[in-house]
Steps between C-alpha positions, in 0.01 A plus 500: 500500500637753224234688392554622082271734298520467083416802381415418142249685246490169293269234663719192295790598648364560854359170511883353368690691731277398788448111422902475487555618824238355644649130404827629586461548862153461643576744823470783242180718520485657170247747393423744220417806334404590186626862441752687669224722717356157614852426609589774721186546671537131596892580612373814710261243662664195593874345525658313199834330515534553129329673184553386152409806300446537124644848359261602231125526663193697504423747746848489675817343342713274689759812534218695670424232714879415577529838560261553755521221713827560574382820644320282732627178548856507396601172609238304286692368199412514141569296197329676195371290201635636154345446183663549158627807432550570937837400565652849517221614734524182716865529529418868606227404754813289703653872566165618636519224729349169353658183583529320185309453145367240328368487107235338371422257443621381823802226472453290813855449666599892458102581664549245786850590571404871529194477699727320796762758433278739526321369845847428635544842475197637685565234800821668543368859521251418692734293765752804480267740617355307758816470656570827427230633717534202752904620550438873476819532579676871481881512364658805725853642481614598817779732522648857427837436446662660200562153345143411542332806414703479191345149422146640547561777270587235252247305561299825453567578149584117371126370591279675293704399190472135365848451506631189599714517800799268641572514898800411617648480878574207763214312698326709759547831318108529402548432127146372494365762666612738246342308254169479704536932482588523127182266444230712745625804360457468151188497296507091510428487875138396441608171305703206653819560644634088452842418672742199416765397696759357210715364744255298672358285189644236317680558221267226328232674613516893479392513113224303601417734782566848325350419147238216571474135306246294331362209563744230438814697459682267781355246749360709739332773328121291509335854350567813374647745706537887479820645624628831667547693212179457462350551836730802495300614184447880471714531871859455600669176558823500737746246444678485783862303468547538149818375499441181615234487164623244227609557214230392270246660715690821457483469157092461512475776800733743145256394252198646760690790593573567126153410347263493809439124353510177673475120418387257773706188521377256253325755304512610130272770551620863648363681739482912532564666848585798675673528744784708707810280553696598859776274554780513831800302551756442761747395225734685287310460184823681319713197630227241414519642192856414407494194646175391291262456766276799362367673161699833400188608294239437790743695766 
């Protein structure tokens, strides 16, 4: 049962805000505050799924209170409610960390839409860090050879930067285990490390499966449905067998790399992430190249 706080100094729009999502889905437990102070004392206190959170407030803004939970409880997503005049600060809270904004007054599809966005989201942190604890698994690089201490000292200086990295080499030569390294050793380690096998997803399918879709975009997709962009968001993703990607998936997977924006199939609306890109390949992506099979630009 997704539990959302409305954090709202206007009682009008409180009440709105609530009643809509209340008929929208009747699993959601919504409750409120009525100043920003209000707000975070009930975040320090109890779980929420999701907090709607006006910007302009008494006693603590919604920046404040953005601010400070993710001090806290990082994995709690916002969407911040701007008035007129807000749009420059709410477009500024999304770099402090909030999930989306909405203005007011509230149009219904882009609220709705945003909300299961948004709690899309938090399932998937939540699931990656269960299994993150339930795998604890510890990447090791065993070895002293020249060759391989030379990879390590690679590795060494490479994962602290945020630079995107392509691994190349024939199967069995530990290419994702290099990319499990690069990931624990950089400042991202905390956040999701999300892997995709290219090779093994059809080609009608991997958009779908890296960017997301709406409901409705093709038969099967019954709801809405985050992808691993964005359940790589704020970590690394590894796409493993990049050469086997299509090419119009490519060409979505160079728009993300180039604008840290994604679209989910079906979708009009964009969606900000960020996120590390680590690719491998058995292929020769120079021969794919000139034979068409992959994008110049994205190698």
């Amino acid at each position: 049962m997704p539990k959302i706080l409305i954090i709202e100094d206007e009682a009008a729009i409180r009440r709105v805000l609530g009643k809509i999502l209340s008929e929208e889905n009747d699993t959601y437990k919504v409750e409120e505050a009525e100043d920003g102070q209000a707000g975070f004392e009930k975040i320090k206190n109890d779980d929420y799924d999701l907090v709607l959170c006006d910007i302009k407030m008494p006693k603590m803004d919604g920046v404040e209170v953005l601010e400070a939970v993710k001090k806290i409880k990082p994995e709690i997503p916002f969407v911040m409610i701007s008035g007129h005049g807000d749009l420059e600060t709410a477009i500024n809270t999304m770099r402090l960390g909030a999930f989306d904004y909405i203005s007011k007054p509230p149009d219904l599809n882009r609220l709705l839409n945003t909300v299961r966005n948004a709690l899309d989201r938090k399932v998937l942190v939540v699931e990656n860090k269960m299994l993150k604890k339930k795998v604890g698994k510890n990447y090791e690089m065993i070895g002293d050879s020249q060759p391989i201490n030379h990879i390590k000292e690679i590795i060494e200086k490479v994962a602290p930067t945020d630079a995107r990295v392509l691994i190349t080499g024939p199967n069995g030569t530990g290419k994702e285990l290099v990319a499990h390294w690069l990931h624990e050793k950089s400042e991202r380690a905390p956040a999701p490390f999300i892997e995709v096998n290219c090779a093994a997803i059809p080609s009608e399918l991997i958009e779908s499966e890296l960017f997301g879709h709406v409901k409705g975009a093709f038969t099967s997709a019954v709801k809405d449905r985050a992808g691993k962009f964005e359940a790589a968001d704020k970590g690394t993703i590894f796409l493993d067998e990049i050469g086997d990607m299509s090419l119009p998936a490519q060409a979505k997977v160079l728009r993300a790399l180039q604008e840290n924006m994604i679209q989910r199939v079906g979708a009009e609306k964009d969606i900000r992430v960020d996120v590390r890109v680590i690719a491998a390949t058995n292929k020769d992506l120079k021969k794919e190249i000139a034979e068409g099979r992959f994008r110049e630009d994205l190698y």
